[in-house]
C-alpha positions in Angstrom: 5.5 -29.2 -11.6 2.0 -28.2 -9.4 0.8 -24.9 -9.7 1.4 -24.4 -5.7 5.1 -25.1 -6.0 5.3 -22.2 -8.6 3.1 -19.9 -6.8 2.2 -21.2 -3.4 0.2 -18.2 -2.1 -2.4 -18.5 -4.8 -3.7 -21.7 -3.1 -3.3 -20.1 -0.1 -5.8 -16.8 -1.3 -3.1 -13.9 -1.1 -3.2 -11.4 -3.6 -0.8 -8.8 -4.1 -1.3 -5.1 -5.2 1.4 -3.6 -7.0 2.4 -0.2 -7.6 -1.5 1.3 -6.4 -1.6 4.6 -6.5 -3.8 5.6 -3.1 -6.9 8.0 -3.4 -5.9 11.0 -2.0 -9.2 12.2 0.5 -8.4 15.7 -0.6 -6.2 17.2 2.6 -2.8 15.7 1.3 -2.6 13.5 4.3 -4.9 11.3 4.1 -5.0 8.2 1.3 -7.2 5.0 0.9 -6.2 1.8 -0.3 -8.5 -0.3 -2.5 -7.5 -3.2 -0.1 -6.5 -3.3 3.5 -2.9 -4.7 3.8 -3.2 -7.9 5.3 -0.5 -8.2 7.2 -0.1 -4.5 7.9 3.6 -4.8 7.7 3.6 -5.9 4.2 2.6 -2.2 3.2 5.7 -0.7 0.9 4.8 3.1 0.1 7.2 5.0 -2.4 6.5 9.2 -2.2 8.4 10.4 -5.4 10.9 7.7 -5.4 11.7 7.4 -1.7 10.7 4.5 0.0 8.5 5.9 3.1 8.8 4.9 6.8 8.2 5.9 10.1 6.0 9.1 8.3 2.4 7.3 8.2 0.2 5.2 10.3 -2.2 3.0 8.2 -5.5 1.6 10.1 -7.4 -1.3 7.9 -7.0 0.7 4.1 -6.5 4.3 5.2 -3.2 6.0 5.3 -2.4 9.0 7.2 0.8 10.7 6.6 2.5 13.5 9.4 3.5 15.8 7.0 1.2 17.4 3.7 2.2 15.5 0.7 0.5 18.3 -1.6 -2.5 18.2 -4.1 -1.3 15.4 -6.5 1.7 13.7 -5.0 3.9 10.9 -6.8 2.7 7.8 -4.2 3.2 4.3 -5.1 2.0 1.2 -2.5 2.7 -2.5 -2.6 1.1 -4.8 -0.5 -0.3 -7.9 0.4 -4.1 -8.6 0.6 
């Protein structure tokens, strides 16, 4: 068996990032990324064990959330790059 019928999207150049923990910019809204998520849709944040929707706009590797998560909040993100 080919290594592209095991994991096709390694000869295609996707990577993955998997349970990143953001950088918080230091106002508990706003995060970076290490990568931008490539698509955008394939970002998957969890804040303290609660999958997150609909409360952030990301633009390229930035997040910014609507409400104040705090100084050292429990965020998780999975994503494609």
């Amino acid at each position: 068996m080919s290594a592209f019928a095991i994991r096709p999207w390694a000869a295609m150049g996707v990577q993955f990032a998997d349970a990143e923990m953001p950088q918080s910019m230091g106002d508990g809204v706003t995060f970076k990324l290490v990568h931008s998520p490539v698509p955008p849709s394939s970002l998957v944040l969890f804040y303290n064990g609660l999958e997150q929707s609909g409360s952030y706009t990301l633009t390229g590797n930035v997040i910014v959330f609507e409400d104040d998560l705090g100084d050292d909040p429990d965020l998780l993100a999975w994503y494609r790059f």
